[in-house]
C-alpha positions as CSV (number, residue, x, y, z in Angstrom):
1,X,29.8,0.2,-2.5
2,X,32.1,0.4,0.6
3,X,31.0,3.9,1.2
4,X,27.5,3.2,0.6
5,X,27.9,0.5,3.2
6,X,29.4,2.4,5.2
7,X,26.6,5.5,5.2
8,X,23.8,2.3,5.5
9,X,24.9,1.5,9.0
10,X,24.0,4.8,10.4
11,X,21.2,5.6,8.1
12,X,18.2,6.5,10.0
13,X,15.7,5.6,7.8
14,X,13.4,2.9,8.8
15,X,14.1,0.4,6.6
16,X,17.9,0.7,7.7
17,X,17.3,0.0,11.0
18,X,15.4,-3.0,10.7
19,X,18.2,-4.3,8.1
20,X,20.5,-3.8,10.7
21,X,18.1,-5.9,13.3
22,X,18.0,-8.1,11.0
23,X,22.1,-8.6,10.3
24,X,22.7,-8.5,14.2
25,X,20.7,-11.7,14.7
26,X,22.5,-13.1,12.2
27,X,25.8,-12.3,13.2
28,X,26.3,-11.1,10.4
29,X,26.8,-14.6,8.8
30,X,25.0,-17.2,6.3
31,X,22.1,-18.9,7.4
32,X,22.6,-22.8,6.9
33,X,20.0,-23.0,4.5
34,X,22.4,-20.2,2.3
35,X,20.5,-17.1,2.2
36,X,18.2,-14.6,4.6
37,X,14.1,-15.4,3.8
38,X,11.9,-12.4,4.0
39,X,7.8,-13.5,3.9
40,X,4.8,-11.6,3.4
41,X,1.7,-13.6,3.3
42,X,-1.7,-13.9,2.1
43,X,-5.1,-15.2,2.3
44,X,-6.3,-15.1,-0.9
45,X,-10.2,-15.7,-0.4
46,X,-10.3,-12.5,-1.5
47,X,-8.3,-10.2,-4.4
48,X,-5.3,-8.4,-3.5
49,X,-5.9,-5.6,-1.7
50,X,-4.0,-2.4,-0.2
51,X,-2.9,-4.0,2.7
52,X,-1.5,-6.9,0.7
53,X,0.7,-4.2,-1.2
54,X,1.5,-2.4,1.6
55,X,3.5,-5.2,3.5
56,X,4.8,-6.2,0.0
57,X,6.4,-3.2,-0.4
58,X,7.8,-2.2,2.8
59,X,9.3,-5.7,2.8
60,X,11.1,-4.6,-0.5
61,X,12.0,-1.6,1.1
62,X,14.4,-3.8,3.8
63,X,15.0,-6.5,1.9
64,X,17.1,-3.5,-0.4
65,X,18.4,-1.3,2.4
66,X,19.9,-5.6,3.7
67,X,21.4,-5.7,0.4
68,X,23.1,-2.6,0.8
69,X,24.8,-3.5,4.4
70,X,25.7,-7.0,3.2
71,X,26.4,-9.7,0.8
72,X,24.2,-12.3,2.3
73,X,21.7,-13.6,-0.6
74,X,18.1,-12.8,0.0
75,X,15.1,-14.3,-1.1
76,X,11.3,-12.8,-0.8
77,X,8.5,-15.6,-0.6
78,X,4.7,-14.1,-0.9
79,X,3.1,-17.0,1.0
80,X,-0.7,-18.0,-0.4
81,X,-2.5,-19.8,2.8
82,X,-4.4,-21.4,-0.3
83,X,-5.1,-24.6,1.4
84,X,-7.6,-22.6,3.4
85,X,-11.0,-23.9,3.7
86,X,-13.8,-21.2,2.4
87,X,-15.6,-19.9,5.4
88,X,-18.2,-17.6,3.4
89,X,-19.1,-16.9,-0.3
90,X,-17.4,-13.3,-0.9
91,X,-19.7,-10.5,-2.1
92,X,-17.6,-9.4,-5.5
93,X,-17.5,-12.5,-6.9
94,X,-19.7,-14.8,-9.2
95,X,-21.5,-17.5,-9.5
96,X,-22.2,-17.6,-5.7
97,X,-24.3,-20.8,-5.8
98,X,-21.5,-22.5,-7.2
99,X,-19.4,-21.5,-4.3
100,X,-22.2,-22.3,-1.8
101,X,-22.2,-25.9,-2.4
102,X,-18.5,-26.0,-1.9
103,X,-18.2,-24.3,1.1
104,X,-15.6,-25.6,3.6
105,X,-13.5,-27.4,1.0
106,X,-9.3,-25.6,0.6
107,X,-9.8,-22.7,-2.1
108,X,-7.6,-25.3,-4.1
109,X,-10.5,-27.1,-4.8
110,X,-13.1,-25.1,-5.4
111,X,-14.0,-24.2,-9.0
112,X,-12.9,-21.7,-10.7
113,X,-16.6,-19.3,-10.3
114,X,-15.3,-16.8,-13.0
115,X,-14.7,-19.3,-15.7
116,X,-11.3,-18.3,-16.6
117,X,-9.6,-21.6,-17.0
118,X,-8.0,-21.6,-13.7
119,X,-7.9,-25.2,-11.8
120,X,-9.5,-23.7,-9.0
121,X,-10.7,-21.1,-7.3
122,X,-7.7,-20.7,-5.2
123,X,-5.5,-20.8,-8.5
124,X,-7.4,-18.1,-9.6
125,X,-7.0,-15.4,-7.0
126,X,-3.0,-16.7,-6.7
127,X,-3.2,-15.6,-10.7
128,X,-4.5,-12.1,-9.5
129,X,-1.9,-11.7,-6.6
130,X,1.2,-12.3,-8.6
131,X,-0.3,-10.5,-11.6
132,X,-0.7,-7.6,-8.8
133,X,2.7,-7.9,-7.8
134,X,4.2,-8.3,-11.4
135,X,2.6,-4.6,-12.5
136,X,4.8,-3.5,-9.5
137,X,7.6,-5.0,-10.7
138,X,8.1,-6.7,-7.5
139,X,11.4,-9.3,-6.4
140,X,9.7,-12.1,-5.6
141,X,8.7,-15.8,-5.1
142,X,5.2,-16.9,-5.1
143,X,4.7,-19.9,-2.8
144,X,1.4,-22.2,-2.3
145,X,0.5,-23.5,0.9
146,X,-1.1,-26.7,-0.7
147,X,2.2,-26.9,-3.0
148,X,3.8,-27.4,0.4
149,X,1.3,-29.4,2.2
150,X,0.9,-31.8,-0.8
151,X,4.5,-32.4,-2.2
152,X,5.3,-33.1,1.2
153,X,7.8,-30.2,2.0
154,X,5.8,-29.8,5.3
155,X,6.0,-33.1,6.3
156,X,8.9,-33.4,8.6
157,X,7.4,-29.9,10.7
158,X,3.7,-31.8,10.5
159,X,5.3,-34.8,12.3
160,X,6.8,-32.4,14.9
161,X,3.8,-30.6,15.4
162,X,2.1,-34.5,16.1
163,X,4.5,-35.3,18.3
164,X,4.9,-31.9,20.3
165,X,0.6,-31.8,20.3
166,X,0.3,-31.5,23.9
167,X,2.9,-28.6,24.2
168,X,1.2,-26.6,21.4
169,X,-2.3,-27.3,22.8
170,X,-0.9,-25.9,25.9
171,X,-0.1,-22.6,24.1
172,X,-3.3,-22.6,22.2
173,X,-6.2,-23.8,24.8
174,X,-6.1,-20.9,26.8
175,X,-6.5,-18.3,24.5
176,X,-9.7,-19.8,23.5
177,X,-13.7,-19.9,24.9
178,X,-14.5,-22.8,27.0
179,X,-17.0,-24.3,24.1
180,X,-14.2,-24.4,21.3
181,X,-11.5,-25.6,23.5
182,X,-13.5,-28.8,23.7
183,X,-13.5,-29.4,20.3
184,X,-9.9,-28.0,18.9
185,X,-6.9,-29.5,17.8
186,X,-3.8,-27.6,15.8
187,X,-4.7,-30.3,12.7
188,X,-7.4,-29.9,10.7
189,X,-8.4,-32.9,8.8
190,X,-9.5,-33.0,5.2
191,X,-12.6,-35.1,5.2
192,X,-12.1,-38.0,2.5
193,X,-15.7,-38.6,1.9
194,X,-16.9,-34.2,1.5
195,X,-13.6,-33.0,0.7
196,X,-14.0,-30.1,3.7
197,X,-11.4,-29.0,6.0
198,X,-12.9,-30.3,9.0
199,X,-12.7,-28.5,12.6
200,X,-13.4,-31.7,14.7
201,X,-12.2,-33.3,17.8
202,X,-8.9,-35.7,17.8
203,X,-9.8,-39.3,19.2
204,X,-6.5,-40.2,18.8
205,X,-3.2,-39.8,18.1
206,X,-0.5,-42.4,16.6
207,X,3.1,-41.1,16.9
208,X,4.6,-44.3,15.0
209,X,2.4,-44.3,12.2
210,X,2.2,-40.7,11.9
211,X,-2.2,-40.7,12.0
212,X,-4.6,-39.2,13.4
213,X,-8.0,-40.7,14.1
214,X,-11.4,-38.5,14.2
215,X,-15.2,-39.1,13.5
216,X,-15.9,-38.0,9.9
217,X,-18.8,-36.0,8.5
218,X,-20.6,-39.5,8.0
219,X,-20.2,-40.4,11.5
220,X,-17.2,-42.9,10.6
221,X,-14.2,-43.3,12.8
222,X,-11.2,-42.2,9.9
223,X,-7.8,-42.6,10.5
224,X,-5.7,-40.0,8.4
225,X,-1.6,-39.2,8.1
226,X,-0.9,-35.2,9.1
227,X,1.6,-35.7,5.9
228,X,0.8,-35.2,2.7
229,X,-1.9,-32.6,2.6
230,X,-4.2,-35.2,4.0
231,X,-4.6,-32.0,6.9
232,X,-3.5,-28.7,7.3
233,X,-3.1,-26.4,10.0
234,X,-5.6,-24.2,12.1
235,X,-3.5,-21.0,10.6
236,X,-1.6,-19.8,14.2
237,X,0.2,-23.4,14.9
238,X,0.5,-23.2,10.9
239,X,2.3,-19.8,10.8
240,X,4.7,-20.9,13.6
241,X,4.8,-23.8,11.8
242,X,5.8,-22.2,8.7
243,X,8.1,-20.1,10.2
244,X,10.2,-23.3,11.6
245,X,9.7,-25.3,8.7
246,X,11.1,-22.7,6.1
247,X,13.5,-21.1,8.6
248,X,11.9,-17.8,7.7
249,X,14.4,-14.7,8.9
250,X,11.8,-11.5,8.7
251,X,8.2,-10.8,8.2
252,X,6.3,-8.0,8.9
253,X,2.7,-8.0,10.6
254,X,-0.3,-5.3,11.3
255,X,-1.0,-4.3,14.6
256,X,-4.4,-6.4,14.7
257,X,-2.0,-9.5,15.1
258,X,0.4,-8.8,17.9
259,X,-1.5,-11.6,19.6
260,X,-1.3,-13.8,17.0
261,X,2.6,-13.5,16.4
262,X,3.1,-14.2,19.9
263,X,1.4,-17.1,19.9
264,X,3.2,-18.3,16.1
265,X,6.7,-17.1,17.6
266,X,5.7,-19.8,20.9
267,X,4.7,-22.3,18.5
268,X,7.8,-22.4,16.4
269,X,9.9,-22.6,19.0
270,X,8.6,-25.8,20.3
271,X,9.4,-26.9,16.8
272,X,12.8,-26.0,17.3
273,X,12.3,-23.1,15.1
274,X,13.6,-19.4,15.7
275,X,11.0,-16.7,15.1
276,X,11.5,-14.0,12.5
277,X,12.3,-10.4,13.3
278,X,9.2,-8.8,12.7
279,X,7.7,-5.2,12.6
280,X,4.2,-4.2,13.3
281,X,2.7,-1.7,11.4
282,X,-0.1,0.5,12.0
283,X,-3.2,-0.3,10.2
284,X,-5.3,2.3,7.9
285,X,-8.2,4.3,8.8
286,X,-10.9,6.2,6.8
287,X,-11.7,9.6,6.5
288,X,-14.0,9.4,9.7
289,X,-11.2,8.0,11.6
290,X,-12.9,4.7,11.5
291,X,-10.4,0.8,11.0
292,X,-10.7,0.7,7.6
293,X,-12.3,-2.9,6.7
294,X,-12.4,-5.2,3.3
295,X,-16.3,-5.8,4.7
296,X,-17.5,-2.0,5.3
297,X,-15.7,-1.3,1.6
298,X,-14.9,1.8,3.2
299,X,-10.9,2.2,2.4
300,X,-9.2,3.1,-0.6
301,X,-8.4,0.3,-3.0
302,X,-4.8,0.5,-5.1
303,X,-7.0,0.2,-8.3
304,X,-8.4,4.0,-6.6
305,X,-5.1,5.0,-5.8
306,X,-3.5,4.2,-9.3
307,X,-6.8,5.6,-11.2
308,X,-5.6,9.4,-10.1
309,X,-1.8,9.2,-8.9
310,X,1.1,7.2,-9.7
311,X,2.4,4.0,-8.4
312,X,5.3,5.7,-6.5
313,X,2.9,8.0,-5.0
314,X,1.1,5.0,-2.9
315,X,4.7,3.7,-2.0
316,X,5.8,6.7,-0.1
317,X,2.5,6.6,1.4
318,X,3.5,3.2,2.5
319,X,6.9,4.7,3.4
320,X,6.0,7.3,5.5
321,X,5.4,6.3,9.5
322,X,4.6,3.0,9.1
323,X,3.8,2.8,13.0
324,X,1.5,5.4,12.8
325,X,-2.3,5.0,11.8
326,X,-3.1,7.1,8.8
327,X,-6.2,8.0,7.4
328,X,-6.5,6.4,4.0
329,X,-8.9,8.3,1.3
330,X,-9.4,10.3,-1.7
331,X,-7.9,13.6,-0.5
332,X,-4.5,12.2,0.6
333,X,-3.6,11.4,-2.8
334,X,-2.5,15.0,-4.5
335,X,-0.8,15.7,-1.1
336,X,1.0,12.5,-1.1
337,X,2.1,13.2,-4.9
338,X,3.4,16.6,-4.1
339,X,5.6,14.9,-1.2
340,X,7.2,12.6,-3.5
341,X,7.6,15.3,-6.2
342,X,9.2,17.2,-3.6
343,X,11.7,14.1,-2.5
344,X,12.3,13.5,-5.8
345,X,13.4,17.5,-6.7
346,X,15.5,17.1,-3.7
347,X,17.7,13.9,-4.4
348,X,20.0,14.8,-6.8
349,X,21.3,17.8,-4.8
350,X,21.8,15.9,-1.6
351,X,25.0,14.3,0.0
352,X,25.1,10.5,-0.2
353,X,24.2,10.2,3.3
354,X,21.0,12.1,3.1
355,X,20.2,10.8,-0.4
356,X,19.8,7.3,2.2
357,X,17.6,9.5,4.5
358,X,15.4,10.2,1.2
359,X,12.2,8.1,1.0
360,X,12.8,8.4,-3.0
361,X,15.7,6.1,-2.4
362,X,13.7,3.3,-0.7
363,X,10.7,3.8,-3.5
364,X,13.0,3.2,-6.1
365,X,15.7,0.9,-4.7
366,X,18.3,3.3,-4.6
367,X,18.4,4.1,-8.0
368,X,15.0,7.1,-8.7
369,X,14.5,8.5,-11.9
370,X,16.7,11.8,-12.6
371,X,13.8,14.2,-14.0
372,X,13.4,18.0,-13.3
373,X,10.3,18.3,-11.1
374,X,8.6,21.3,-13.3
375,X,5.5,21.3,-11.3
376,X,3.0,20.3,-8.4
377,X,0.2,18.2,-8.7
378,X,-1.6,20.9,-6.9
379,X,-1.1,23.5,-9.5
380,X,-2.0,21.4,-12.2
381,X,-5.1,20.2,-10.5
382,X,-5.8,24.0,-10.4
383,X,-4.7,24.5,-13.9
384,X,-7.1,22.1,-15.4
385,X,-10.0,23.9,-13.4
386,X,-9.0,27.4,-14.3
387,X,-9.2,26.1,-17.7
388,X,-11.2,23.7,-18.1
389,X,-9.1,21.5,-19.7
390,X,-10.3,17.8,-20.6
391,X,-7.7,17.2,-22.9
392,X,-3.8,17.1,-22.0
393,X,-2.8,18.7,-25.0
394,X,-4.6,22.1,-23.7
395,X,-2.7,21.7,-20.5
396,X,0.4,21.3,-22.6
397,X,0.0,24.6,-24.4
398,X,0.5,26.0,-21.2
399,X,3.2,24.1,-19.1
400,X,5.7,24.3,-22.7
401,X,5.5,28.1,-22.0
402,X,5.9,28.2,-18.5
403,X,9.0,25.2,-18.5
404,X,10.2,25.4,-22.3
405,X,11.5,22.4,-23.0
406,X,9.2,20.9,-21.0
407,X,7.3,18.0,-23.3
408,X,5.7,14.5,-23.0
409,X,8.3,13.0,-24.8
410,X,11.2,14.3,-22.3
411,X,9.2,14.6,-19.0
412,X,7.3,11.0,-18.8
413,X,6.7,11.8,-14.8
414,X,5.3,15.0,-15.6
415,X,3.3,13.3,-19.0
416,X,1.7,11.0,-16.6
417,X,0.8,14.1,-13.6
418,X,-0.7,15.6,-16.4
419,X,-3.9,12.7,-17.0
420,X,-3.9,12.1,-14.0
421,X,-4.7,15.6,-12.8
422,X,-7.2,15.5,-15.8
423,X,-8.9,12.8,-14.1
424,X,-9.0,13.6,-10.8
425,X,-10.3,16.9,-11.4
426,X,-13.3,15.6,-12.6
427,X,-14.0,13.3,-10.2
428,X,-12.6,15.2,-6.7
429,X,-12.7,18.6,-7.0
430,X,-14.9,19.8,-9.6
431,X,-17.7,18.5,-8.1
432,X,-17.3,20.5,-5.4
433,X,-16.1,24.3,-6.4
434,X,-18.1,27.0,-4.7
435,X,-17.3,30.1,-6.4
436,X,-18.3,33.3,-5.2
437,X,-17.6,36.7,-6.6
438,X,-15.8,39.6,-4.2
439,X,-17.6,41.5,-1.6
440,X,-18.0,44.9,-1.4
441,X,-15.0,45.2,1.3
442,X,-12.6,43.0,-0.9
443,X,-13.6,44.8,-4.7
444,X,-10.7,47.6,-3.7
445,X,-7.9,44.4,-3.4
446,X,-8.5,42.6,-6.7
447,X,-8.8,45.6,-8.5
448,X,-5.4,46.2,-7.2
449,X,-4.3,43.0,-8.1
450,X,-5.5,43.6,-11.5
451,X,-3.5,46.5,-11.8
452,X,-0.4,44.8,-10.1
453,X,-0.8,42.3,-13.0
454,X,-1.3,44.6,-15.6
455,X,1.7,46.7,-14.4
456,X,4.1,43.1,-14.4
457,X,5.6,42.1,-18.2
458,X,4.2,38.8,-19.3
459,X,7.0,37.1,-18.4
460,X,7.5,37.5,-15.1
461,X,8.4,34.9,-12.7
462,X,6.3,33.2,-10.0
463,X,8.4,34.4,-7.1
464,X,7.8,38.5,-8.8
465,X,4.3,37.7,-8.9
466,X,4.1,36.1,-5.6
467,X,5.9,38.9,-4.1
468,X,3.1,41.6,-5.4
469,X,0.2,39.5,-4.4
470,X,1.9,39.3,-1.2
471,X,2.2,43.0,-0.5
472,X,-1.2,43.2,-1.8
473,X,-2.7,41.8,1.3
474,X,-0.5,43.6,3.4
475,X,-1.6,46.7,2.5
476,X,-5.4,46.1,2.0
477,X,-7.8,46.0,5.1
478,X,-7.7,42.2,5.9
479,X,-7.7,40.4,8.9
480,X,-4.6,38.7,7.6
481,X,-2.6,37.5,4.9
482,X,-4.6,34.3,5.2
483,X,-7.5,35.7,4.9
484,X,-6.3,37.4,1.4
485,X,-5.1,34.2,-0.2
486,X,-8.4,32.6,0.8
487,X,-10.3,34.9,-0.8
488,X,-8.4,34.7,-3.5
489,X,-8.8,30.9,-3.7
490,X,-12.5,31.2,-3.0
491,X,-13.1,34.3,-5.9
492,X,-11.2,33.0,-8.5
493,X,-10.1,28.9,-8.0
494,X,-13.8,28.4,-6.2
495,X,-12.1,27.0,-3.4
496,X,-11.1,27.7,0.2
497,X,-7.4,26.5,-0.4
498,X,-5.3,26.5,-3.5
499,X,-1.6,26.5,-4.8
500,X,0.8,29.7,-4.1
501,X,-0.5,32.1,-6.6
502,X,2.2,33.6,-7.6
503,X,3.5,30.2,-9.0
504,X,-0.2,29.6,-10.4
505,X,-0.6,32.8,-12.4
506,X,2.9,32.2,-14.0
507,X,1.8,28.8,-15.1
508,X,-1.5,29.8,-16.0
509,X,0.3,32.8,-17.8
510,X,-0.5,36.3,-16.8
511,X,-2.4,37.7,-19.8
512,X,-5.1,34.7,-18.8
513,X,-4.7,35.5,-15.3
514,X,-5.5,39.1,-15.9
515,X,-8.7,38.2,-17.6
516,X,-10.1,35.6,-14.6
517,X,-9.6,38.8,-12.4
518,X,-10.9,41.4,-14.6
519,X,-13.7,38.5,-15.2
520,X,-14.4,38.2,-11.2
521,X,-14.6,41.8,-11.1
522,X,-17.2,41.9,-13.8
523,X,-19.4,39.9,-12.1
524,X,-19.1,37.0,-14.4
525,X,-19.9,33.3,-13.3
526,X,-16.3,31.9,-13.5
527,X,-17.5,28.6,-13.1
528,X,-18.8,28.6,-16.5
529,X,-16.4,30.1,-17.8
């Protein structure tokens, strides 16, 4: 562990250096409450999305690399702002009357509209975020913000926030348009006679008895305590709030709320509070280039991601460049598979200080899985399509004889590649193969190729077979090499990109690969084939 140490404190990797933020504002010593709080939170009017897995994980990912540059305790809380009052009935959900007539009361106490014995409707979506994080196999602590609010563990920080009003109004007001500064205040009351969260003028304030006054939804002057869960927060002064309240160390936050931090970080320091460390990440864009939104429906959900590519797959993508926008769609996934395949194939041969460096390391908490990496996803995407395989057992007839040994039973990383290549082939790229058959100019190079293959003993590696297709292209009149393998891709794969052939016709095996040339050549429609 002391070399390991040692190694973290000049690791490069991201999550590395914001451990070591994280230990230098700590001095590297206890906290007084006894350990260091990371938070990730969550608004859950909605279900758990990418972006809620996203800052989950990348949390993890520090909250490990911590552990390895010191002893401190950690805890991870995954915050649920469930006290929030519904603003809007969302569109995936049922019984949207229901809803309707409860609009503006905290999701806490809103019935449950999919009649699954929840309490609420707020208990409901909680049940589906830690059921999220649970198939993860997350480290964590779910929290409730109307837990808080109610048991009264937010009631010294309320009575702060009362008594600092003016200071915090001072922060607030002037981010704000003239017409709702006239009517805001940090506290939002919970009517007693509706049950809404009201957004409603203060009359007054009383210090002493800990009250506020405003004019309910009846017209009646009410006189409410800020403890209790008799209010809540309007959700900036409540994340500063939060932050003094809980004495939170680190939380991460998109690049969308650089303002909003600013203003939380301002806030809890009138409370006497710290702010946490923080890092803002880039947010996610589509294949157009366009913020992806929860509204539009135009990202990538994880239920998508997990359909065609495994869980470790999505967390590199999380991983990688965290500052920088990436696009987030469908044809990200096989190369973002093949990345972590390739990390993955490297870790085992690296020195200790690289294996740090190695996203694989940060996926898996230091510890990944030590399995031979046999193949790409790309080449079994084009083995399934070369032949036609719906089944895994076909595909298996062929990887056993290209990796003996290789089996289901021995290679789970490789069993689950396998249906999920199945599936994505169906659904990504066989819908959209184009095969063509050889022109007149190109007939003279795959007839060589099919004499190169025929000439090569069935056993011959992909790196021999590579090497001949390669001199192929040299020596036939192409513009390039490039434009070789593309037609290559485009004749027999029905494509305008595809795997390194030499590696594909060794999987595919060569007395198969033979016959899809001798098949092009013939004229036949290999997309029936």
């Amino acid at each position: 562990m002391t070399s390991e140490r040692a190694l973290a404190e000049t690791a490069k990797a991201w999550p590395f250096e914001e451990a070591r933020k994280l230990l230098k504002r700590l001095d590297g010593r206890t906290p007084d409450k006894g350990y260091v709080l990371f938070e990730t939170g969550y608004g859950p009017s909605g279900l758990p999305h990418i972006g809620t897995f996203g800052e989950v994980v990348r949390t993890t990912m520090v909250r490990d690399a911590f552990a390895r540059l010191s002893d401190i305790p950690t805890r991870l809380f995954c915050f649920s702002d469930d006290m929030d009052g519904l603003r809007k009935v969302p569109d995936n959900v049922p019984n949207k009357e229901m809803l309707a007539r409860h609009l503006g009361k905290p999701l806490t106490a809103i019935p449950d509209p999919f009649g699954d014995a929840h309490e609420s409707f707020g208990a409901h979506n909680n049940a589906r975020l830690r059921a999220f994080l649970d198939a993860f196999g997350f480290e964590y602590e779910f929290q409730s913000s109307t837990d808080f609010y109610r048991s009264g563990r937010f009631d010294a920080a309320l009575l702060k926030v009362l008594e600092r009003y003016d200071e915090i109004m001072q922060v607030m007001l002037p981010t704000l348009g003239e017409e709702r500064r006239r009517t805001y205040s940090p506290f939002l009351p919970v009517s007693p006679t509706t049950g809404r969260v009201l957004q409603v003028p203060i009359l007054e304030r009383k210090l002493e008895a800990g009250t506020i006054v405003f004019e309910d939804e009846d017209g009646r002057k009410t006189e409410l305590p800020v403890t209790g869960g008799h209010c809540k927060l309007q959700w900036k002064p409540d994340w500063g709030m939060r932050w003094a309240a809980l004495d939170v160390d680190y939380e991460m936050s998109g690049k969308d709320l650089i303002d909003s931090v600013r203003l939380a970080s301002r806030i809890c320091k009138i409370l006497d509070g710290q702010p946490p460390e923080g890092f803002t990440y880039e947010l996610f864009l589509d294949e157009k280039g366009e913020k992806i939104s929860k509204s539009k429906g135009n990202g990538l959900s994880v239920e998508e991601w997990l359909t065609y590519a495994p869980p470790e797959s999505l967390s590199l993508f999380m991983y990688q460049k965290p500052r920088a926008a990436k696009k987030l769609y469908f044809d990200v996934i096989p190369r973002t598979v093949d990345d972590y395949l390739t990390f993955l194939g490297k870790f085992e041969g690296e020195a200790a200080e690289k294996r740090l460096e190695n996203p694989v390391w940060h996926i898996h908490g230091g510890e990944p899985p030590r399995e031979p990496v046999h193949l790409t996803f790309s080449l079994l995407l084009n083995l399934v399509g070369a032949c036609n395989a719906e089944a895994p057992e076909v595909l298996w007839g062929f990887i056993s004889r290209y990796a003996p040994g290789a089996s289901a039973q021995s290679d789970p990383i490789l069993a689950k590649l396998v249906d999920y290549a199945i599936v994505y082939y169906r659904d990504f790229v066989k819908p959209t193969k184009r095969y063509r058959g050889p022109t007149a100019d190109e007939r003279p190079a795959f007839q060589d190729l099919l004499t190169e293959l025929e000439a090569l003993p069935d056993t011959a590696d992909g790196e021999t077979i590579q090497n001949r297709v390669y001199e192929i292209g040299k020596r036939e009149t192409f513009p390039s090499l490039r434009d070789w393998f593309k037609a290559c891709y485009e004749v027999l794969l029905g494509q305008e990109q595809g795997p390194r052939l030499g590696s594909f016709f060794a999987l595919y095996g060569l007395p198969e690969s033979r016959a899809l040339v001798a098949r092009a050549l013939a004229g036949e429609d290999l997309a029936r084939a």
